[in-house]
MDAnalysis code that builds the backbone (N, CA, C; Angstrom):
import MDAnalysis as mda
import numpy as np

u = mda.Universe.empty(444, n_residues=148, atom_resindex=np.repeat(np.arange(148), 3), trajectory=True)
u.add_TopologyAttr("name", ["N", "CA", "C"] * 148)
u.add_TopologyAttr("resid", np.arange(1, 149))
u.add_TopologyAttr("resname", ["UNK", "UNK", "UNK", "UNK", "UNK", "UNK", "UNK", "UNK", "UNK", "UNK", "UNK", "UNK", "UNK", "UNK", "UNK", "UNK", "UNK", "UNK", "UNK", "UNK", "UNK", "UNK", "UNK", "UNK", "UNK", "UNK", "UNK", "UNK", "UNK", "UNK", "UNK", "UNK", "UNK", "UNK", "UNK", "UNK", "UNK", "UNK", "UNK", "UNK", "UNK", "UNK", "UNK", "UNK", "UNK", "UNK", "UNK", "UNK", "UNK", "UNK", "UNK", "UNK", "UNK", "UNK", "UNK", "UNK", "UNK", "UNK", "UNK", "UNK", "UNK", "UNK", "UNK", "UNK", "UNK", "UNK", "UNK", "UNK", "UNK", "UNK", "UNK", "UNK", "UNK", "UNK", "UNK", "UNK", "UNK", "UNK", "UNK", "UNK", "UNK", "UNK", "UNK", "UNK", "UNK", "UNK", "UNK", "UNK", "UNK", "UNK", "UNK", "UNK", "UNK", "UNK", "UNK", "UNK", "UNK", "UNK", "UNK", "UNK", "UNK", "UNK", "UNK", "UNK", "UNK", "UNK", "UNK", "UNK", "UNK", "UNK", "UNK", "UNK", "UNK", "UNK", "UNK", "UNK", "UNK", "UNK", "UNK", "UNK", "UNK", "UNK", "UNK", "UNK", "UNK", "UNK", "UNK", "UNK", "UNK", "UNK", "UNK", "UNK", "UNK", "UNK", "UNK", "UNK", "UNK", "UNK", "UNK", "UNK", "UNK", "UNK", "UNK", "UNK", "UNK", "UNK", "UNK", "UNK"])
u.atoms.positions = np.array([
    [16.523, -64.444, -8.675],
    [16.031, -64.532, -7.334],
    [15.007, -63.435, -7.053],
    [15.511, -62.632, -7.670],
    [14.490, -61.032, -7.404],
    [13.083, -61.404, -8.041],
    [13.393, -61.991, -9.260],
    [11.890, -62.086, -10.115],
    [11.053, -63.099, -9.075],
    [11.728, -64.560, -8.825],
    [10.899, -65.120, -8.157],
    [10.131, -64.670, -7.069],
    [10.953, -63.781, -6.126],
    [10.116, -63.052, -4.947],
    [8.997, -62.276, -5.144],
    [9.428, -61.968, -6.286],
    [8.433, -60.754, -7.010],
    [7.421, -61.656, -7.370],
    [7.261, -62.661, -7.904],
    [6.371, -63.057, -8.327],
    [5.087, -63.926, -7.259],
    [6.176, -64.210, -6.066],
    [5.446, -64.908, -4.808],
    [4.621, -64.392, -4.169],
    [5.237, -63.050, -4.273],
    [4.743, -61.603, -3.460],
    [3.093, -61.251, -4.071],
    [3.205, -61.347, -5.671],
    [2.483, -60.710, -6.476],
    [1.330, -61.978, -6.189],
    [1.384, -63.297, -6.575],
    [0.692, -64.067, -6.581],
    [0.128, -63.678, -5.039],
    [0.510, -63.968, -3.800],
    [-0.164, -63.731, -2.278],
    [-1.443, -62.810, -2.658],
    [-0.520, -61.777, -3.257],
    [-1.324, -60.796, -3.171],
    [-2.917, -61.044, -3.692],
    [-2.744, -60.974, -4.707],
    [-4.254, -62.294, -5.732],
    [-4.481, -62.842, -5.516],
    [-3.548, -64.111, -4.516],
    [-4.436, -64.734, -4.204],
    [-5.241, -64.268, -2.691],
    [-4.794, -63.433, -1.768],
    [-5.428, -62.670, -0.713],
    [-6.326, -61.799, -1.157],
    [-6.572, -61.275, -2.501],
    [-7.726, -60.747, -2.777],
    [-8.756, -61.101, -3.333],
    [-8.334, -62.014, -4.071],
    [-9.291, -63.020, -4.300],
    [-10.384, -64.082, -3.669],
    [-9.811, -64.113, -2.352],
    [-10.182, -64.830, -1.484],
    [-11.025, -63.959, -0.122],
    [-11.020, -62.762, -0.114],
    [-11.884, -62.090, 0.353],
    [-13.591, -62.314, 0.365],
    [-14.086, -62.439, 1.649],
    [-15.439, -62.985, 1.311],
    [-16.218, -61.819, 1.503],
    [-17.419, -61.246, 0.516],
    [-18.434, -60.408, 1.123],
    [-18.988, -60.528, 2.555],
    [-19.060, -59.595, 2.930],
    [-19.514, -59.616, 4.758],
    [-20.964, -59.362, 4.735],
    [-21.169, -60.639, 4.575],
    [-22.893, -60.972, 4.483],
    [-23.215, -61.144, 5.556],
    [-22.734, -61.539, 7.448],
    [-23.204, -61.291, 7.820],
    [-23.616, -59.816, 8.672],
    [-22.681, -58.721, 8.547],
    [-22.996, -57.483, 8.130],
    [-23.847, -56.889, 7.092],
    [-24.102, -57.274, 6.490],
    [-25.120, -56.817, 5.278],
    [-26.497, -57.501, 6.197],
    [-26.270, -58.750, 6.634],
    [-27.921, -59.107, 7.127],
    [-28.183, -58.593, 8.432],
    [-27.198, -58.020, 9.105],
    [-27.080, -57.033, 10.435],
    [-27.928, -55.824, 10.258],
    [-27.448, -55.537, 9.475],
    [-27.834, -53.726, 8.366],
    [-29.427, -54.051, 8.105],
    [-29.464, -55.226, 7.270],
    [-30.919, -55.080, 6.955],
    [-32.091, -55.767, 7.468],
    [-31.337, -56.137, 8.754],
    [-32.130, -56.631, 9.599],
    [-32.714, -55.548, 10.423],
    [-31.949, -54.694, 10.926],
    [-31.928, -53.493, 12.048],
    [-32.860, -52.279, 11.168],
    [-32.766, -52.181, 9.940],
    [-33.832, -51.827, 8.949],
    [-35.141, -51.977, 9.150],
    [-35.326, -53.324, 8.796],
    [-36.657, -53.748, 8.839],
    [-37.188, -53.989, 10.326],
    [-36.427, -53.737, 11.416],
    [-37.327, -53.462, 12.512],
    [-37.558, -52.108, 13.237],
    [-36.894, -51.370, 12.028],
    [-37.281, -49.774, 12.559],
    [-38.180, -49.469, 11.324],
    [-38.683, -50.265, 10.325],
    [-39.563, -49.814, 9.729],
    [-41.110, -50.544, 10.316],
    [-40.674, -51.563, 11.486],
    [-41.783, -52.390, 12.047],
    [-42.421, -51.631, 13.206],
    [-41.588, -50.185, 13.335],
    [-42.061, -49.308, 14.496],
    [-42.357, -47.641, 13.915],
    [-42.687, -48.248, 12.876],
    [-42.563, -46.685, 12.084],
    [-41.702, -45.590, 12.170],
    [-40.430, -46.073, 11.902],
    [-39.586, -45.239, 12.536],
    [-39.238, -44.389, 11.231],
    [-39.520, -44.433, 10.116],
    [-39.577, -44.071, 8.696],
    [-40.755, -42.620, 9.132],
    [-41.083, -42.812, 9.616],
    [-42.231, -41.216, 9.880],
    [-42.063, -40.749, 11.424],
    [-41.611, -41.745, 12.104],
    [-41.391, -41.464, 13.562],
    [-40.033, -40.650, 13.827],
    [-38.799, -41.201, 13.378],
    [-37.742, -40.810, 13.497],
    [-37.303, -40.779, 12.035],
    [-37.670, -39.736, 11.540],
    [-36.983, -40.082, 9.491],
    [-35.801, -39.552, 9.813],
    [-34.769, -38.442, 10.134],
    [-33.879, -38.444, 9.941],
    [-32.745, -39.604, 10.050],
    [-32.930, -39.960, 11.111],
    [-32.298, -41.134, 11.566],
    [-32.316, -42.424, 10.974],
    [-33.645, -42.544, 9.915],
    [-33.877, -43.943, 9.323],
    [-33.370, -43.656, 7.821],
    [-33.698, -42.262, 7.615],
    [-32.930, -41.506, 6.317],
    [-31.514, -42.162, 6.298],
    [-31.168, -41.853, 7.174],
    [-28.786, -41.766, 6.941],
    [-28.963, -43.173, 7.313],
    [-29.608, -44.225, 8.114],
    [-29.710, -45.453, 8.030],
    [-29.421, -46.365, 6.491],
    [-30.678, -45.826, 6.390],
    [-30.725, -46.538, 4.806],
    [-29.579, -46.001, 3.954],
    [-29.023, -44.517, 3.903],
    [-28.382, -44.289, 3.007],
    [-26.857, -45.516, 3.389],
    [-26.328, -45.816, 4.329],
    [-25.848, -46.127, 4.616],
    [-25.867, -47.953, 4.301],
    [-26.882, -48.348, 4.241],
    [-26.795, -49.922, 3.592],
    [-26.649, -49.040, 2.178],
    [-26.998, -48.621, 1.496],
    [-26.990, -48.227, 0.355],
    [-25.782, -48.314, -0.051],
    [-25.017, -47.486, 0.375],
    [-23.419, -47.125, 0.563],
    [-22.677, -48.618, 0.674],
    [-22.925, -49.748, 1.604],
    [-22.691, -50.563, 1.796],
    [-22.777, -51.291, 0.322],
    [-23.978, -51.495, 0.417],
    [-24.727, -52.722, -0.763],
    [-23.335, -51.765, -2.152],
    [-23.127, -50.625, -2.719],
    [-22.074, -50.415, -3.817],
    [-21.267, -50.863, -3.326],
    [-20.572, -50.338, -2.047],
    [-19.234, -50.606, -1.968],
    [-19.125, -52.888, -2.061],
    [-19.829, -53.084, -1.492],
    [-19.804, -54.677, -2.230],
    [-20.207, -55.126, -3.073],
    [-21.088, -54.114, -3.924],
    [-20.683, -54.832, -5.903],
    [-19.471, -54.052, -6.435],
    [-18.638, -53.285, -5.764],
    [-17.580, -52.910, -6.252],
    [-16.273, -53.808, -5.261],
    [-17.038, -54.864, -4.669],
    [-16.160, -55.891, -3.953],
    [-14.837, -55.309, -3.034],
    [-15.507, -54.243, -2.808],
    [-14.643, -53.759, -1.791],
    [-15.595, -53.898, -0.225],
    [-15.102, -55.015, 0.126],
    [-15.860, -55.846, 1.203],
    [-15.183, -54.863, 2.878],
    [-13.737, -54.673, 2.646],
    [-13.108, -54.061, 4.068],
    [-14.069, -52.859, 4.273],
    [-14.291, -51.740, 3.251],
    [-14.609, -50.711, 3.332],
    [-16.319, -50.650, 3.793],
    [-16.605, -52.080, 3.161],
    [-17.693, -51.861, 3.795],
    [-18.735, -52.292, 4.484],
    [-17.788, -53.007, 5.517],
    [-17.920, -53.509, 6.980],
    [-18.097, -52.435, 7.944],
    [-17.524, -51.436, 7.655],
    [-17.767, -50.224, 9.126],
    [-18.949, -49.396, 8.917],
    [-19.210, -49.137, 7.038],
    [-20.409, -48.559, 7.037],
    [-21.590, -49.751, 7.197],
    [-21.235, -50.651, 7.372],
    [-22.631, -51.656, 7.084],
    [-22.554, -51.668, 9.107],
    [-21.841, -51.866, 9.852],
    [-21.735, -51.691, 11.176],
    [-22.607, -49.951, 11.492],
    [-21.969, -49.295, 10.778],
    [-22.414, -47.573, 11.142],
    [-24.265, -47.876, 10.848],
    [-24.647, -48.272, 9.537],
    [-25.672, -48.922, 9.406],
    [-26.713, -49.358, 10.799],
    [-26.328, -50.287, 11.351],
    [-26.882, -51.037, 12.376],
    [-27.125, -49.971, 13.499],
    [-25.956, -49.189, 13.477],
    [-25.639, -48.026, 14.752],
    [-27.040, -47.028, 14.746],
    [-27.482, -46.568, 13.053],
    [-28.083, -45.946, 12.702],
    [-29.765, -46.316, 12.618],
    [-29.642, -47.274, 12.334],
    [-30.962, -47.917, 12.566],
    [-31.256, -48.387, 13.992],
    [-30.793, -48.438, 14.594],
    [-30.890, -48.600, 16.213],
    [-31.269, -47.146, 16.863],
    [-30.951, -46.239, 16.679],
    [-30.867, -44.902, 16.846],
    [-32.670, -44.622, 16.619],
    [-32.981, -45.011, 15.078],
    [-34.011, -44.555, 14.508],
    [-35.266, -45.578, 15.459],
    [-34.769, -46.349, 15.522],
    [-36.140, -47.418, 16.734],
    [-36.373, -46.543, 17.978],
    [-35.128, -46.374, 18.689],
    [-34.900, -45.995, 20.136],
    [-36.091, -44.230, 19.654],
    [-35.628, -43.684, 18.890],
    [-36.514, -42.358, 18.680],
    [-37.984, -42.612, 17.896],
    [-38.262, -43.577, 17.602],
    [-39.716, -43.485, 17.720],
    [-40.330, -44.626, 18.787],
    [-39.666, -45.505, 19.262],
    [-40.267, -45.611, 20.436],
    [-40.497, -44.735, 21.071],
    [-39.733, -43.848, 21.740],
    [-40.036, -42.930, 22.500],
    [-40.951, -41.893, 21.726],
    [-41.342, -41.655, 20.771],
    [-42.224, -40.682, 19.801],
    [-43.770, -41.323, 20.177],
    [-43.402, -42.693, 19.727],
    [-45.205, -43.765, 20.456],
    [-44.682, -43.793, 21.478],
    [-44.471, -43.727, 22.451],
    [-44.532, -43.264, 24.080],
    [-45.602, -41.993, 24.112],
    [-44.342, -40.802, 23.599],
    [-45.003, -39.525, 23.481],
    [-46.818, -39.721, 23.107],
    [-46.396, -40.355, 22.082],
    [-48.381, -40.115, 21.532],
    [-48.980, -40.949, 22.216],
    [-49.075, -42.084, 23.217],
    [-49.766, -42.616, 23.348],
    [-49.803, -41.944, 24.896],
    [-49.565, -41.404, 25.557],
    [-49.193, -41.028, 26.571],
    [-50.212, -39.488, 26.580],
    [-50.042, -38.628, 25.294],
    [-50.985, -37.755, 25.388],
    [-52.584, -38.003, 24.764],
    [-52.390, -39.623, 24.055],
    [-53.792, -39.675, 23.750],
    [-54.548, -40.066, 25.247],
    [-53.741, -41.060, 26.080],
    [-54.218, -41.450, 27.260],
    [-54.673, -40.242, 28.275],
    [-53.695, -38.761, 28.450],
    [-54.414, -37.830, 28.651],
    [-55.403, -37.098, 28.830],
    [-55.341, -37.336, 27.259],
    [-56.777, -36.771, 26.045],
    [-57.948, -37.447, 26.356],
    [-57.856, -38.905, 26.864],
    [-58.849, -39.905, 26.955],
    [-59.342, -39.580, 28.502],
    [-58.362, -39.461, 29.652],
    [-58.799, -39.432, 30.905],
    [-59.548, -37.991, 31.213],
    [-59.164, -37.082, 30.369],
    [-59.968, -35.382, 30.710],
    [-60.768, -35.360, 29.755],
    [-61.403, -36.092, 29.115],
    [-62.601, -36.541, 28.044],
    [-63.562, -37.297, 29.131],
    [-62.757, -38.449, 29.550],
    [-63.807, -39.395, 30.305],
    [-64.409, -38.459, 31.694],
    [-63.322, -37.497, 31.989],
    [-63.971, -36.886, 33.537],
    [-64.529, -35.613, 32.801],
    [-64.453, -35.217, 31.802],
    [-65.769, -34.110, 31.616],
    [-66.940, -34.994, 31.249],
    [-67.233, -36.115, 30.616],
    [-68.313, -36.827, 30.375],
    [-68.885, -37.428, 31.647],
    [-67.872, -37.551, 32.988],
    [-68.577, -37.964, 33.934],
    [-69.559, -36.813, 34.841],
    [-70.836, -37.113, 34.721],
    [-71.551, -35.631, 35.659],
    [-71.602, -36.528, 37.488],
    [-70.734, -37.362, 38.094],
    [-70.314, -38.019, 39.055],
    [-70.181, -36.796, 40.341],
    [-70.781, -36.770, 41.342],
    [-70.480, -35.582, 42.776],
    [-70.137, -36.596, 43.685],
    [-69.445, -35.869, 44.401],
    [-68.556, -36.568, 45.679],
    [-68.596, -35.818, 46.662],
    [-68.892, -36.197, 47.706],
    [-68.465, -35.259, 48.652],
    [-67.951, -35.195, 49.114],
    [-66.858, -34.395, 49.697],
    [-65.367, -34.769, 50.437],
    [-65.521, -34.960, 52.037],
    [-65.037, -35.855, 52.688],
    [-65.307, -35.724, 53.784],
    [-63.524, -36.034, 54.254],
    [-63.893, -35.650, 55.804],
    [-62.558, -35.784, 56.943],
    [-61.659, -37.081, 56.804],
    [-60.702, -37.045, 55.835],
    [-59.697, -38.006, 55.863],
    [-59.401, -38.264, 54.326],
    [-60.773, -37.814, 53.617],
    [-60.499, -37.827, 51.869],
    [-59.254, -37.122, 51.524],
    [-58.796, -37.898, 50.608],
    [-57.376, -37.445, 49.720],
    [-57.718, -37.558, 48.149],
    [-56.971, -36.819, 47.286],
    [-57.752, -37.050, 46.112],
    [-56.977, -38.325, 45.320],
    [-56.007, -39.399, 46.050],
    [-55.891, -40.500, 45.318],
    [-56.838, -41.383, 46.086],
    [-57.552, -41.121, 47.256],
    [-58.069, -42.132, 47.592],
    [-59.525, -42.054, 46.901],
    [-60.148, -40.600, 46.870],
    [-61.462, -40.477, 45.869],
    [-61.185, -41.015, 44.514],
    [-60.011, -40.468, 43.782],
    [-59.608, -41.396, 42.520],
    [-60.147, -42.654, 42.225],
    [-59.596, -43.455, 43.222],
    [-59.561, -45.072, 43.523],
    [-61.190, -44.964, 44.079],
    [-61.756, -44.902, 44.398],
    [-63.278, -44.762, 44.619],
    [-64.022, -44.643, 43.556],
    [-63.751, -43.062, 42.537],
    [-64.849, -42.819, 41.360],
    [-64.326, -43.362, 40.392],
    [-62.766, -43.895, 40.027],
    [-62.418, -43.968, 38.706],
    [-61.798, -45.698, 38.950],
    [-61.844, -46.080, 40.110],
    [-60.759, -47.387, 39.842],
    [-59.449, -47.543, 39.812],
    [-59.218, -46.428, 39.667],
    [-57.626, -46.062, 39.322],
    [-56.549, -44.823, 40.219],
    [-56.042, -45.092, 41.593],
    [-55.883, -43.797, 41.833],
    [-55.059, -42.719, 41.499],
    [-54.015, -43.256, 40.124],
    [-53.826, -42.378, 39.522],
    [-54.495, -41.473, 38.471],
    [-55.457, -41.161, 38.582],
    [-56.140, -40.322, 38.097],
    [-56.259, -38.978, 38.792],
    [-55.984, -38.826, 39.994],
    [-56.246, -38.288, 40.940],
    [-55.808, -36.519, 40.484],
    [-54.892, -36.430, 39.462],
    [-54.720, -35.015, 38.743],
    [-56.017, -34.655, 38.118],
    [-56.731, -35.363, 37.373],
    [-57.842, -35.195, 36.700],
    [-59.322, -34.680, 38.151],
    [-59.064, -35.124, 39.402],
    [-60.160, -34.540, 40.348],
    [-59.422, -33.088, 40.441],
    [-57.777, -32.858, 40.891],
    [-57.592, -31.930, 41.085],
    [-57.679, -30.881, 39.870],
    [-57.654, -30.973, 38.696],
    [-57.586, -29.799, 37.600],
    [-59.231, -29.471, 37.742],
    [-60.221, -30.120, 37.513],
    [-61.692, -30.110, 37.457],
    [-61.760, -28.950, 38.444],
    [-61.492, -29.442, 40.051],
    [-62.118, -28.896, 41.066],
    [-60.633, -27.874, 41.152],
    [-60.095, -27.153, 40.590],
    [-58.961, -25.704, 41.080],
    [-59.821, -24.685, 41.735],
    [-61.100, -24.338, 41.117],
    [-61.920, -22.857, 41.516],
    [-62.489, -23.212, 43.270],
])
């Protein structure tokens, strides 16, 4: 009686491991979330973050040719966590740069403008803005010019 249990037990077991499926759609989670932080340059934008990303499918991709599929579902999840991380920080990095090239561009365009205004009774400098530039947020760019 003992052997048979033993043997019912043993078979479950093989056959429950056997029957384990690779978590492919975790693996295409992982290297999906990859390839859209490399679609934002997040590989030079945010490298640390795209660094432990990748190491992490890496980690994944062994631990499932060593068909240990449980173990590596949380790193292929940590994966996704990590590459999400690395987008969110270079978006905001192209924020940053595009934000000081736009800067760079508006105190370029108002030293190239040789434009005089004259201020009169009721002028504000978003409403001259919106007058010389089109835009009345520009209106920092009249005030830095004219400080003296």
């Amino acid at each position: 009686m003992f052997r048979v249990s033993a043997i019912i037990i043993g078979c479950s077991i093989l056959f429950l491991q056997g029957c384990a499926k690779p978590p492919v759609k975790e693996l295409n989670d992982a290297e999906t979330a990859l390839n859209k932080a490399i679609e934002v340059e997040a590989p030079a934008l945010a490298q640390e973050a795209y660094e432990k990303a990748n190491a992490k499918l890496s980690e994944g991709k062994v631990l499932i040719a060593k068909k240990k599929y449980k173990m590596a579902i949380p790193i292929l999840e940590e994966c996704v966590v990590l590459a999400n991380a690395a987008i969110l920080q270079a978006g905001v990095a192209l924020a940053e740069k595009k934000k000081k090239e736009q800067s760079e561009s508006v105190t370029e365009s108002a030293k190239n403008t040789t434009n005089e205004y004259v201020v009169v009774r009721g002028d504000c400098l978003w409403s001259i803005a919106r007058r010389q530039y089109n835009d009345p947020y520009k209106w920092p760019v009249i005030f830095k010019e004219n400080r003296d």
